[in-house]
PASEBA-1860 file (N, C-alpha, C; in nm, 3 decimals):
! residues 203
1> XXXXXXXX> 8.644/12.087/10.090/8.663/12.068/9.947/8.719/11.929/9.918 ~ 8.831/11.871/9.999/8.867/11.726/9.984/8.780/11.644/9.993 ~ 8.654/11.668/10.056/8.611/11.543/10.134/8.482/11.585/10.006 ~ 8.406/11.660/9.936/8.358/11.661/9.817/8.425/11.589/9.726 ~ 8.555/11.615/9.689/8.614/11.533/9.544/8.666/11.426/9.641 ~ 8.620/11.356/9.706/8.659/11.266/9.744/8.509/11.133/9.746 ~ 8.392/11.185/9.760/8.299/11.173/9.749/8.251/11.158/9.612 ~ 8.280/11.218/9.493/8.265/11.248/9.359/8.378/11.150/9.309
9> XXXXXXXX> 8.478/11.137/9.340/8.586/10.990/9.315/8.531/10.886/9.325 ~ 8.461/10.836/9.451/8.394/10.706/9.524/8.299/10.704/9.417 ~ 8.172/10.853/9.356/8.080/10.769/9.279/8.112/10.698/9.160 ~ 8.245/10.818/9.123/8.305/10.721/8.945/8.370/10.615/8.986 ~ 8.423/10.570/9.109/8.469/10.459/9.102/8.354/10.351/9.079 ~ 8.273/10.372/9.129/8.149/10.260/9.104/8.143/10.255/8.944 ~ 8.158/10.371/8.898/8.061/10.343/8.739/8.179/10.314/8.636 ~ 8.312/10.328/8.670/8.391/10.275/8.551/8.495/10.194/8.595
17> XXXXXXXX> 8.579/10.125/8.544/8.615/9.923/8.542/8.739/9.991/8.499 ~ 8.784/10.108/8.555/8.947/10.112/8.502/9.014/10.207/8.603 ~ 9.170/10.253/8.561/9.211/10.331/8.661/9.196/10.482/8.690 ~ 9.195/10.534/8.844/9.116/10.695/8.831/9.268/10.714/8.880 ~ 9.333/10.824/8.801/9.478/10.904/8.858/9.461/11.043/8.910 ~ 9.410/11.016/9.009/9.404/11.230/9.056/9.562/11.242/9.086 ~ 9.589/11.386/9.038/9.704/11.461/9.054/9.711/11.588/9.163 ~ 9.769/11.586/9.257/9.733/11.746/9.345/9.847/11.804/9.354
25> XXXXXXXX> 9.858/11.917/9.386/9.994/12.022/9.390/10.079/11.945/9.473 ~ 10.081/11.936/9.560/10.193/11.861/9.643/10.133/11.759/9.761 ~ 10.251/11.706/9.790/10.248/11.557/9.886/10.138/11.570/9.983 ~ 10.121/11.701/10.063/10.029/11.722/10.205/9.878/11.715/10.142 ~ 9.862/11.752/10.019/9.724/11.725/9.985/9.691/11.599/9.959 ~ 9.817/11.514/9.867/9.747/11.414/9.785/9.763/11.309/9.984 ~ 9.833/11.333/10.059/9.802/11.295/10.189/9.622/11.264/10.254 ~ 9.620/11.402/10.267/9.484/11.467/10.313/9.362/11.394/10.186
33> XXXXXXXX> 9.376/11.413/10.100/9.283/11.329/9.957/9.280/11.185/9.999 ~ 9.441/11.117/10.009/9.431/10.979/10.032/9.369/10.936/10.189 ~ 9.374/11.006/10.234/9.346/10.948/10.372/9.197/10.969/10.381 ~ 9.111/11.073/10.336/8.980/11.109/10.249/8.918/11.003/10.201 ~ 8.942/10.964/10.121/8.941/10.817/10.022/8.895/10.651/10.110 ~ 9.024/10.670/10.207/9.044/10.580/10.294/8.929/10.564/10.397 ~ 8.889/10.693/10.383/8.786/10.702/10.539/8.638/10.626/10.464 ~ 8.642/10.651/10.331/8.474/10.626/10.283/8.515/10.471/10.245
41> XXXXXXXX> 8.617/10.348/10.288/8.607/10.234/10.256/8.669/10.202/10.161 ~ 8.727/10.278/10.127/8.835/10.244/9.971/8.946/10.162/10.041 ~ 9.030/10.077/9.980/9.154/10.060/10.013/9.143/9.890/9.971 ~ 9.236/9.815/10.022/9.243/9.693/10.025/9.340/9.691/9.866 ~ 9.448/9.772/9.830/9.510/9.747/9.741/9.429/9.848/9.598 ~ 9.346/9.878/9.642/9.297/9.904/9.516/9.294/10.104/9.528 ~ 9.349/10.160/9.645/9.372/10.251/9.683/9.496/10.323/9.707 ~ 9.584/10.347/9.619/9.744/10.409/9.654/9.785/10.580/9.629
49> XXXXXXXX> 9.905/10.547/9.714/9.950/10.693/9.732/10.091/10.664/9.689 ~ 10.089/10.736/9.576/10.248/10.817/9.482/10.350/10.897/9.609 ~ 10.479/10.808/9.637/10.501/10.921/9.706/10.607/10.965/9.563 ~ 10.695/11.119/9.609/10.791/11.092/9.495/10.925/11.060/9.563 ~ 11.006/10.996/9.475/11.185/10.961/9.533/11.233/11.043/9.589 ~ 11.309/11.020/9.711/11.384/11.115/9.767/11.453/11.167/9.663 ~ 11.587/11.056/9.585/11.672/11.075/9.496/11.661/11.085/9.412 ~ 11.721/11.089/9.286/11.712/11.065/9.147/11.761/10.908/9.134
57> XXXXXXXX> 11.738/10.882/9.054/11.721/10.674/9.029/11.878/10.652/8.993 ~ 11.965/10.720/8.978/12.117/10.697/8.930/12.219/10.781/9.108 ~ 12.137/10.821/9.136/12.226/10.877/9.265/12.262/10.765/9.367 ~ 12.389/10.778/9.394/12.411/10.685/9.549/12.356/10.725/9.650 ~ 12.314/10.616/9.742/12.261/10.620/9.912/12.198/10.578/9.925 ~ 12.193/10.550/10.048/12.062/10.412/10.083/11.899/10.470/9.995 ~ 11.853/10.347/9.959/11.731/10.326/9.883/11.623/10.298/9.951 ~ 11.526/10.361/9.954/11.401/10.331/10.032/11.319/10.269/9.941
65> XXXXXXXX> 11.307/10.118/9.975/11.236/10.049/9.901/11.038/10.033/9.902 ~ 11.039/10.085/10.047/10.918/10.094/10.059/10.849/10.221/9.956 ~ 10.935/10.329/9.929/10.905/10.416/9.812/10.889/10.351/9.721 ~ 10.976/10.319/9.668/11.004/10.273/9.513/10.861/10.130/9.519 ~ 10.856/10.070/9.587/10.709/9.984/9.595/10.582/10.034/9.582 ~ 10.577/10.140/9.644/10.470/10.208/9.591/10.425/10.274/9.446 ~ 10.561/10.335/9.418/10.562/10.394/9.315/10.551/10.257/9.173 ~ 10.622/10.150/9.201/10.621/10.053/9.127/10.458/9.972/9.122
73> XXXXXXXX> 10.382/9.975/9.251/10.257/9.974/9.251/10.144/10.044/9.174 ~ 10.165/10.119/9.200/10.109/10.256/9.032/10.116/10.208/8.951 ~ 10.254/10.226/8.875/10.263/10.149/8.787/10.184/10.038/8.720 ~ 10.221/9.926/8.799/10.182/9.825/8.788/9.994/9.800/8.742 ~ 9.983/9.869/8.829/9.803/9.905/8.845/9.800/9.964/8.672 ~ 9.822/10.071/8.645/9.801/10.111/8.545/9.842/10.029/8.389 ~ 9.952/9.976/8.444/9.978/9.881/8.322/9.871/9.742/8.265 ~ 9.873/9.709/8.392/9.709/9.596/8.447/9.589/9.662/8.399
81> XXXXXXXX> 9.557/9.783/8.410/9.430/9.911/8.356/9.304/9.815/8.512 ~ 9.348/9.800/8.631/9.282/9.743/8.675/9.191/9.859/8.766 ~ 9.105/9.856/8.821/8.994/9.937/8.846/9.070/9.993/9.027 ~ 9.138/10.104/8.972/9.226/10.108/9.108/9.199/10.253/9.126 ~ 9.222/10.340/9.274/9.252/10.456/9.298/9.417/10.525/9.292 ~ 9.487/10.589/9.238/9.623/10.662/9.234/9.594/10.791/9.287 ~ 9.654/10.776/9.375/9.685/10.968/9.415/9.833/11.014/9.432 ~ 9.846/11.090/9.338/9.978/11.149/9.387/10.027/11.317/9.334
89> XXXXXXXX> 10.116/11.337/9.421/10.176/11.504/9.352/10.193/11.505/9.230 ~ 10.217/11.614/9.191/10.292/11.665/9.065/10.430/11.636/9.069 ~ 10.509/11.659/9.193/10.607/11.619/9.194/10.662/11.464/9.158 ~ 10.547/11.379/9.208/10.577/11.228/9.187/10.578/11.189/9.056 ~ 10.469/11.284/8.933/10.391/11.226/8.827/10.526/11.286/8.743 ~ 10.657/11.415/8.761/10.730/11.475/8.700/10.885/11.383/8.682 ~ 10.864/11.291/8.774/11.005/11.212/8.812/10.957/11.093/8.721 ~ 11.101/11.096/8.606/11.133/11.023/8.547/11.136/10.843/8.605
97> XXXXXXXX> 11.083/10.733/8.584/11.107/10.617/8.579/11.114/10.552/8.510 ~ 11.075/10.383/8.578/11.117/10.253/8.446/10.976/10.253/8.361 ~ 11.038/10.238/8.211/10.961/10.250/8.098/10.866/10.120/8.080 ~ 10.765/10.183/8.043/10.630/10.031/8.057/10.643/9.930/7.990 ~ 10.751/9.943/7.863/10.784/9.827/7.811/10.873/9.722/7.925 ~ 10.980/9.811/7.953/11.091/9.751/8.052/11.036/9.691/8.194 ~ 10.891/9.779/8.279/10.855/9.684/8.334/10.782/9.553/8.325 ~ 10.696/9.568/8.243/10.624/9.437/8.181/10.738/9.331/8.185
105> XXXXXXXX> 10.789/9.341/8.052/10.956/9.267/8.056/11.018/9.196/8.199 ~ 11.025/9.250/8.250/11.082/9.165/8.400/11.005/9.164/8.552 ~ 10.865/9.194/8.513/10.736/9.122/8.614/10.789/9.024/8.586 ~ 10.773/8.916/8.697/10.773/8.776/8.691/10.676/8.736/8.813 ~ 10.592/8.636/8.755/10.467/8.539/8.819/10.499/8.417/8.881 ~ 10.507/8.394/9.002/10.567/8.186/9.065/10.457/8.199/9.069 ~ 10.387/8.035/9.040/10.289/7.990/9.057/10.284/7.868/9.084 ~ 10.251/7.814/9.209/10.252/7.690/9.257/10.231/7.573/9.191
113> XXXXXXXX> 10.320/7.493/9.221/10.299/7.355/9.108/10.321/7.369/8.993 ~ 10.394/7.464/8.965/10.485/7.524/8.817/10.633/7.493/8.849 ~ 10.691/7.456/8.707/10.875/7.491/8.761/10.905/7.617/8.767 ~ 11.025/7.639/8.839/11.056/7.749/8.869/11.166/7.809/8.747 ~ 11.201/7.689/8.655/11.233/7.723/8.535/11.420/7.771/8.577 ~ 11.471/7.658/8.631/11.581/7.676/8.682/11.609/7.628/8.828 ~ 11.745/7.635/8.826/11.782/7.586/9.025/11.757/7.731/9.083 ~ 11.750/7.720/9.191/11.787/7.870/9.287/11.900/7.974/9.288
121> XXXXXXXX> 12.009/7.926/9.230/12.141/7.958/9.205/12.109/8.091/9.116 ~ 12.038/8.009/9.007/11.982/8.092/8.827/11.881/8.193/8.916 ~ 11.791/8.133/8.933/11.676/8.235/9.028/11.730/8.348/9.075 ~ 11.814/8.303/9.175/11.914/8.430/9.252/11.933/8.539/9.181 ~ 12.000/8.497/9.100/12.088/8.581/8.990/11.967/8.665/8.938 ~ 11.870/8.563/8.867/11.781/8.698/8.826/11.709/8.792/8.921 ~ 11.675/8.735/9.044/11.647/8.866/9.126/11.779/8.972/9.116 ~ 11.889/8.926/9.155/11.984/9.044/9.153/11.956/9.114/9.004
129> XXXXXXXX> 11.944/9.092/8.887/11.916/9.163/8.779/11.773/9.226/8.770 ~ 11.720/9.229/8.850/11.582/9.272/8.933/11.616/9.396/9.025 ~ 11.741/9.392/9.062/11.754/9.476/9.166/11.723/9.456/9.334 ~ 11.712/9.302/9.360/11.720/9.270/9.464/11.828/9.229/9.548 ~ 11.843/9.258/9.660/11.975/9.220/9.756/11.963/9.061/9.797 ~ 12.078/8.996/9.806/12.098/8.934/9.878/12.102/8.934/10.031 ~ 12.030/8.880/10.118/12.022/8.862/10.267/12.056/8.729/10.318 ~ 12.103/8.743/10.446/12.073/8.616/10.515/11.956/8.595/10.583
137> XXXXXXXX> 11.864/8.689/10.626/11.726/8.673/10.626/11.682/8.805/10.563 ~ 11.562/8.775/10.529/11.460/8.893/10.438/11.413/9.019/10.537 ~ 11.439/9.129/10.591/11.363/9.216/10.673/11.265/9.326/10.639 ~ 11.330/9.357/10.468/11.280/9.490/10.398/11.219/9.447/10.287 ~ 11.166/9.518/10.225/11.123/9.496/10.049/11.251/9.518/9.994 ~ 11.300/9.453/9.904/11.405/9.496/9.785/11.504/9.373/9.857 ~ 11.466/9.214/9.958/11.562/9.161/9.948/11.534/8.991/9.903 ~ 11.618/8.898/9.954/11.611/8.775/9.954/11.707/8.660/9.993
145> XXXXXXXX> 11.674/8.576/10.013/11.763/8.474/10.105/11.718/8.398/10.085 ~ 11.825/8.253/10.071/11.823/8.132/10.028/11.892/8.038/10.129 ~ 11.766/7.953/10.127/11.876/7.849/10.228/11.780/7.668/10.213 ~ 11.852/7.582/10.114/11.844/7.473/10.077/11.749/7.474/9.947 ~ 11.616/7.416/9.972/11.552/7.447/9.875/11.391/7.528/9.909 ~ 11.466/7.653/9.993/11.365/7.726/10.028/11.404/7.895/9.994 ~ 11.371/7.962/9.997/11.368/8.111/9.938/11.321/8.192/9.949 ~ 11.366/8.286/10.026/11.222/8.381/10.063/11.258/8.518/9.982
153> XXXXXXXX> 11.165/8.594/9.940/11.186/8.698/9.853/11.047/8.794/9.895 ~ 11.089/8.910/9.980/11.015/9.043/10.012/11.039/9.111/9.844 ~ 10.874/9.106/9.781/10.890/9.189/9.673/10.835/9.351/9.713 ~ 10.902/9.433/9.583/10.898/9.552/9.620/10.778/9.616/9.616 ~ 10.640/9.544/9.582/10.513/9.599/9.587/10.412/9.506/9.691 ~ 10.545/9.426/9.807/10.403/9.349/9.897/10.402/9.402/10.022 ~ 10.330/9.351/10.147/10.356/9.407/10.273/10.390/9.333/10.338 ~ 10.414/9.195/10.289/10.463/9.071/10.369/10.586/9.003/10.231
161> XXXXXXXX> 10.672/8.951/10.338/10.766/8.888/10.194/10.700/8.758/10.199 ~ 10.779/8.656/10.110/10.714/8.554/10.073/10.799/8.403/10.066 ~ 10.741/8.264/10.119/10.845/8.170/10.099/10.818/8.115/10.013 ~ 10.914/8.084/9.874/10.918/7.974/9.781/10.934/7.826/9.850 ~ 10.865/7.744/9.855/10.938/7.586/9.889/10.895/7.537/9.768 ~ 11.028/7.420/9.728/11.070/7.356/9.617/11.100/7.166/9.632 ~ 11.027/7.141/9.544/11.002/7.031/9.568/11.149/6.960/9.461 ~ 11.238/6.940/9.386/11.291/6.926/9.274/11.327/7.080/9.240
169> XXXXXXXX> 11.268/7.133/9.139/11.234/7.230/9.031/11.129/7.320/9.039 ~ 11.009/7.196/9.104/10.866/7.234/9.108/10.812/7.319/9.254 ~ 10.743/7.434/9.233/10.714/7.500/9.322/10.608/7.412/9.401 ~ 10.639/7.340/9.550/10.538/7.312/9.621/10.473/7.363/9.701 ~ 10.502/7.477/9.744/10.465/7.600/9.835/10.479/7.768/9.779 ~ 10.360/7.836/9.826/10.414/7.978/9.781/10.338/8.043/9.957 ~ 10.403/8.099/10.035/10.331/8.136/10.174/10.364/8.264/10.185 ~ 10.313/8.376/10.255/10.351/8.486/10.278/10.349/8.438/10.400
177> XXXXXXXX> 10.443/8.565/10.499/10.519/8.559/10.621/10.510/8.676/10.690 ~ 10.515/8.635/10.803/10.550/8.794/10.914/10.732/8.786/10.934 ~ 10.762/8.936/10.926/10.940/8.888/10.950/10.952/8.876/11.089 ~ 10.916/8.965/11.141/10.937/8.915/11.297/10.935/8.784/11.343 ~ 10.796/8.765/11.346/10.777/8.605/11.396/10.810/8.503/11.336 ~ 10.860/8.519/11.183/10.859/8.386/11.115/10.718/8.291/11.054 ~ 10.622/8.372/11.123/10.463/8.265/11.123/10.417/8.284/10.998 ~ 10.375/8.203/10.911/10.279/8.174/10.761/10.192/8.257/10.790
185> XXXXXXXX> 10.139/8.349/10.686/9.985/8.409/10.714/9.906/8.364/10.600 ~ 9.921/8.264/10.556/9.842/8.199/10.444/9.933/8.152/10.328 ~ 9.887/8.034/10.239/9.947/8.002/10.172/9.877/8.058/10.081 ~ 9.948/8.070/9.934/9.908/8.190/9.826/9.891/8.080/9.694 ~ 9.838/8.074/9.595/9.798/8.011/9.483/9.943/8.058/9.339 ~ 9.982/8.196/9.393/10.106/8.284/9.266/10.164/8.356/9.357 ~ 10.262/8.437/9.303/10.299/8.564/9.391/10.356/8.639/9.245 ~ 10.338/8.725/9.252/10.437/8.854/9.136/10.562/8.912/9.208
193> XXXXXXXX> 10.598/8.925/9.129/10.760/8.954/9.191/10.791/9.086/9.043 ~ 10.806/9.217/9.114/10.810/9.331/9.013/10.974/9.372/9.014 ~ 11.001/9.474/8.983/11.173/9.463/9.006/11.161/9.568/9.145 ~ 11.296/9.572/9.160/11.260/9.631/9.290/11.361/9.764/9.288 ~ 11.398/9.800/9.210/11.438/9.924/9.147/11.357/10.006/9.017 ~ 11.348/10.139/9.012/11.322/10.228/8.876/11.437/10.202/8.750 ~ 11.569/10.171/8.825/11.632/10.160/8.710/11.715/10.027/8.735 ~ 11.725/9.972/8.588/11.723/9.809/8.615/11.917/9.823/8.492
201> XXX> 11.985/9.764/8.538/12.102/9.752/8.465/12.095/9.620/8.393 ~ 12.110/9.649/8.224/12.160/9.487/8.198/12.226/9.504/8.138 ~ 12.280/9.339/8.090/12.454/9.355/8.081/12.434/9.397/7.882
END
């Protein structure tokens, strides 16, 4: 039966230019669906899986950012109306998050050979009002680290974090990175930077 509506997904994906949201009873299906999906060539970003929060978005304890990236990925997709696959539980689609006005609002776009519209200091700060950590190096999604006029910032919807280099003001570099090795895996033309929390505090 998965591998039918999974087949019947693939043909509407061909015929319509917007987003398909299947919903299934719980996590082990929309699993079994996504991995379905995956097998007939879907993917490359344009294929995601809802998980839902361990927590509630106001509870203490460590934060799994690789969740909240995904889930902020959805999002994102749907706000964009870009021609994407969503799969997720009921449970995921029932949990309260950040409101579509509020994310729009603090997406932010670097784009090479643009100012960065401030020193790094200011920058900083607004990632932390983003919900990003400070690091001395970047290892996870949800952090960032600064050191002269370079910056690296793992956003909460990529699979590689990313280096700002700064020429003045002006962005002269935008590269994604492996953390391990340190090695460039291409230099990038923009990068988006989404918040990296559901719930965003301002003053």
């Amino acid at each position: 039966a998965v591998a039918a509506k999974s087949v019947v997904v693939t043909a509407l994906r061909q015929e319509i230019n917007r987003p398909i949201f299947l919903v299934t009873y719980n996590y082990e299906q929309a699993e079994r669906l996504y991995e379905d999906l995956a097998s007939l060539g879907l993917g490359n970003g344009d294929l995601l899986l809802v998980p839902p929060a361990d927590s509630m978005i106001y509870q203490e304890g460590d934060t799994d950012f690789d969740v909240i990236g995904r889930r902020l990925s959805a999002l994102s997709c749907l706000q964009d109306a870009k021609p994407c696959i969503i799969v997720a539980p009921i449970a995921s689609v029932l949990q309260r998050t950040i409101p579509p006005e509020a994310l729009a609002k603090h997406r932010v776009r670097i784009e090479k050979g643009s100012a960065l519209g401030g020193d790094l200091d200011e920058y900083g700060l607004k990632l932390v009002e983003l919900g990003y950590e400070h690091s001395d190096m970047v290892e996870r999604q949800g952090e960032f680290s600064r050191r002269g006029g370079i910056m690296d910032i793992f956003p909460s919807t990529e699979n590689l974090p990313i280096r700002i280099e700064l020429f003045g003001d002006e962005v002269e570099s935008i590269r994604s990175f492996d953390v391990e090795t340190q090695r460039s895996s291409g230099e990038r033309e923009y990068a988006d930077i989404a918040p990296a929390r559901e719930l965003l505090l301002e003053k």
